[in-house]
C-alpha positions in Angstrom: 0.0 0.0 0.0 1.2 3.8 -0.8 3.0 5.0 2.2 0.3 8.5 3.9 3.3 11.0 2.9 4.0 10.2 -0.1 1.6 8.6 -2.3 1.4 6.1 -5.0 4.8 4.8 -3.6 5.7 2.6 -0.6 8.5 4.9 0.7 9.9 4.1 4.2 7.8 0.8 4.2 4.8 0.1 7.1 7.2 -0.9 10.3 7.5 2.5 11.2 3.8 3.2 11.3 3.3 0.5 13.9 3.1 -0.6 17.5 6.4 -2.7 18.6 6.2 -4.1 21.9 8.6 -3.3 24.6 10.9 -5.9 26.0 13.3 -4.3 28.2 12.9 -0.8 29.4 15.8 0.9 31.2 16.6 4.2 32.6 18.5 5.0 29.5 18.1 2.4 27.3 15.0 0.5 25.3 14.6 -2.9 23.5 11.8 -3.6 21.0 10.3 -5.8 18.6 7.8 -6.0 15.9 6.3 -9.5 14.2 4.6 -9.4 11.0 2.4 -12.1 9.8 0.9 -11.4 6.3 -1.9 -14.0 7.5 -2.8 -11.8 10.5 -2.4 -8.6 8.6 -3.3 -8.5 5.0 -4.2 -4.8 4.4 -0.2 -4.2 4.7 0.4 -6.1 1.6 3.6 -7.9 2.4 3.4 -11.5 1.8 6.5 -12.7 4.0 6.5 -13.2 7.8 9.7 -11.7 9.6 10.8 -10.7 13.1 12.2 -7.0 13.4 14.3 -5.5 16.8 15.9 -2.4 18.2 17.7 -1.8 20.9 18.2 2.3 21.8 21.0 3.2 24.1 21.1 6.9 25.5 24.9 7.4 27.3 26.3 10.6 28.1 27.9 11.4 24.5 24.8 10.3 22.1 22.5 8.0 21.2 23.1 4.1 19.7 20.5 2.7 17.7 21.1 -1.4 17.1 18.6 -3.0 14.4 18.1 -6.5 12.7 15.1 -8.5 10.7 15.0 -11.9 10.7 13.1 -13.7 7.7 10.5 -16.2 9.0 9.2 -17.4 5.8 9.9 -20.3 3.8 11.1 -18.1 0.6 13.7 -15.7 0.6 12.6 -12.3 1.7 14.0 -8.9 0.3 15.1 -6.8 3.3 16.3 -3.1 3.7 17.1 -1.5 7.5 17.5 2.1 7.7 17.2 5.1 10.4 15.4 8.4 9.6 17.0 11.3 12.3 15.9 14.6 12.0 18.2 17.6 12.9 17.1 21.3 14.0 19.3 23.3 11.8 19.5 27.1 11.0 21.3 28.7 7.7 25.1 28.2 7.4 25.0 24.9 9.1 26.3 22.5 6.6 26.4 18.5 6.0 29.8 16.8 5.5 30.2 13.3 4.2 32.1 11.3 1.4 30.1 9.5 -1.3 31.4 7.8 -4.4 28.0 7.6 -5.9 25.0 9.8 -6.1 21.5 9.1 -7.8 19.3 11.0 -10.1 16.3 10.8 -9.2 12.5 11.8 -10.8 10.1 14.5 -9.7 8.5 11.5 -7.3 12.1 11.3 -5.4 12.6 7.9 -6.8 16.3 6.7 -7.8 17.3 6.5 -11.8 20.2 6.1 -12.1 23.7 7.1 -10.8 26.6 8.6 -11.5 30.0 7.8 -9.7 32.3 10.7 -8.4 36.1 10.5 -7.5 38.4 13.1 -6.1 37.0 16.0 -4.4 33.5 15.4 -6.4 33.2 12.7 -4.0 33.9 15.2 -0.5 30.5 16.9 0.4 30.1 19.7 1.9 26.1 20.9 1.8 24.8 24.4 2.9 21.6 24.7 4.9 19.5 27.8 3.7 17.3 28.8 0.9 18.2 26.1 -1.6 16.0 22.7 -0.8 17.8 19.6 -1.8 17.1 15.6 -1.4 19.7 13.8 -2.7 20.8 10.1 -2.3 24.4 8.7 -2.3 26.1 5.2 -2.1 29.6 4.2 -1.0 29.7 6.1 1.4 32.3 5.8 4.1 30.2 5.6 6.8 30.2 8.7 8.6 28.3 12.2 7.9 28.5 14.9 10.3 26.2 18.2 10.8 28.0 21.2 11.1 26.6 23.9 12.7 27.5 27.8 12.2 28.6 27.6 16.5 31.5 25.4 15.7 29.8 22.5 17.4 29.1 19.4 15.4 26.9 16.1 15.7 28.5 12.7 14.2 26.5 10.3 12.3 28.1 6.9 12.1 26.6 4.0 10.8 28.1 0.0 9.8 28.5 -1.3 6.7 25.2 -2.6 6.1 23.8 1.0 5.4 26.4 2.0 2.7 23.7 4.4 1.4 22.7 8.1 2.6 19.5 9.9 2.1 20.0 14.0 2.6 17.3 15.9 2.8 17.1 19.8 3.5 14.3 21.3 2.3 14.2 24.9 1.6 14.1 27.6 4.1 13.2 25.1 7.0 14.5 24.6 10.2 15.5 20.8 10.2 17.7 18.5 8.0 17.8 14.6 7.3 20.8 12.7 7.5 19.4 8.9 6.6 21.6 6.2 6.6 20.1 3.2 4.7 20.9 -0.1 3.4 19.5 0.7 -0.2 18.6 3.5 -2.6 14.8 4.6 -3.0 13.1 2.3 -5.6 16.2 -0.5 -5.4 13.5 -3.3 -6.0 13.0 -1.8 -9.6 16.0 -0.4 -10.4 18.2 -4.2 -9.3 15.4 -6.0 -11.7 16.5 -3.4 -14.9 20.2 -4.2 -13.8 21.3 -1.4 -12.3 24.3 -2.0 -9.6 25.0 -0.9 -6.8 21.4 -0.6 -5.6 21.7 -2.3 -2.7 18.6 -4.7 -3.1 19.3 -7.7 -0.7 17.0 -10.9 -0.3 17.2 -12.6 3.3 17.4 -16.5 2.9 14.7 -18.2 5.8 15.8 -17.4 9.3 19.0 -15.2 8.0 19.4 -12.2 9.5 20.2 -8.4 9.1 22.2 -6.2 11.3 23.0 -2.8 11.1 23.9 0.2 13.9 23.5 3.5 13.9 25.4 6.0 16.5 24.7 9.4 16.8 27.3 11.4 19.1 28.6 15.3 19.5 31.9 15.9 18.8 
């Protein structure tokens, strides 16, 4: 089904939009799960069972964020993981990453096709203010940082499993999007024309994929 915020397309999936149950609750720390069972729940229109989990540590410096999805069915699953932080941030606060790749994309924010970058095309370095831009790399090096106009800086460090990044700074607002994720927007369609890089995976039954996310000041 078309995702509320941005229909006709799936965007960001259904296991945000949910309930997960708590299992462990802590002073400064969380764990939680979600179970899907396309018998129990056809309106979301995913036809394989799986087993989702976090587990959200708050320490002095920042904020952890552990994930993983399990595939419970008998068929191999396809499986993305990805986390969606938003940022207050003012004009002249910029976003720093590396990025080998970067997608065009359509009016709709889905992924054609990409283009790969080398040198110092590949160092990013993106102004907040009155210019909006969503843009989405790959082979990235798994860090991105916001810089803010005070000198201070947030880190945004993520494993290997979410090689891609989703930036988005829309025009004259007060927030950014610094998204780590596992695959590009539309990777099911873009892998079955035979584009690479996409990072479309398929879980085998009762594999498993991990990812963390840390978010820390500097």
């Amino acid at each position: 089904p078309a995702h509320p915020a941005c229909a006709p397309h799936a965007l960001h999936g259904f296991a945000h939009t949910l309930p997960w149950a708590a299992e462990q609750r802590g002073v400064n720390e969380l764990s939680m799960r979600l179970t899907h069972d396309p018998a129990a729940a056809i309106e979301r229109g995913w036809p394989w069972r799986f087993d989702a989990a976090q587990h959200i540590r708050l320490d002095r410096l920042g904020l952890s964020i552990e994930m993983e999805i399990t595939n419970l069915s008998a068929e191999p699953m396809p499986a993305g993981l990805g986390a969606h932080p938003f940022f207050i941030a003012e004009p002249g606060d910029r976003i720093e990453f590396a990025a080998e790749t970067i997608w065009d994309v359509d009016d709709s924010g889905c992924a054609t096709g990409r283009r790969d970058l080398a040198g110092a095309a590949a160092r990013h370095s993106i102004a907040i203010g009155v210019d909006g831009l969503t843009a989405h790399f790959s082979d990235c090096g798994g860090v991105a940082a916001l810089a803010r106009a005070d000198g201070s800086r947030i880190i945004i460090q993520s494993s290997h499993a979410l090689d891609h990044l989703v930036v988005h700074a829309p025009a004259n607002a007060d927030y950014a999007c610094i998204e780590p994720v596992s695959h590009v927007v539309d990777a099911f369609n873009l892998a079955a024309r035979g584009e690479e890089k996409t990072g479309f995976a398929l879980l085998e039954p009762n594999e498993t994929k991990r990812a963390i996310v840390r978010i820390s000041l500097a």
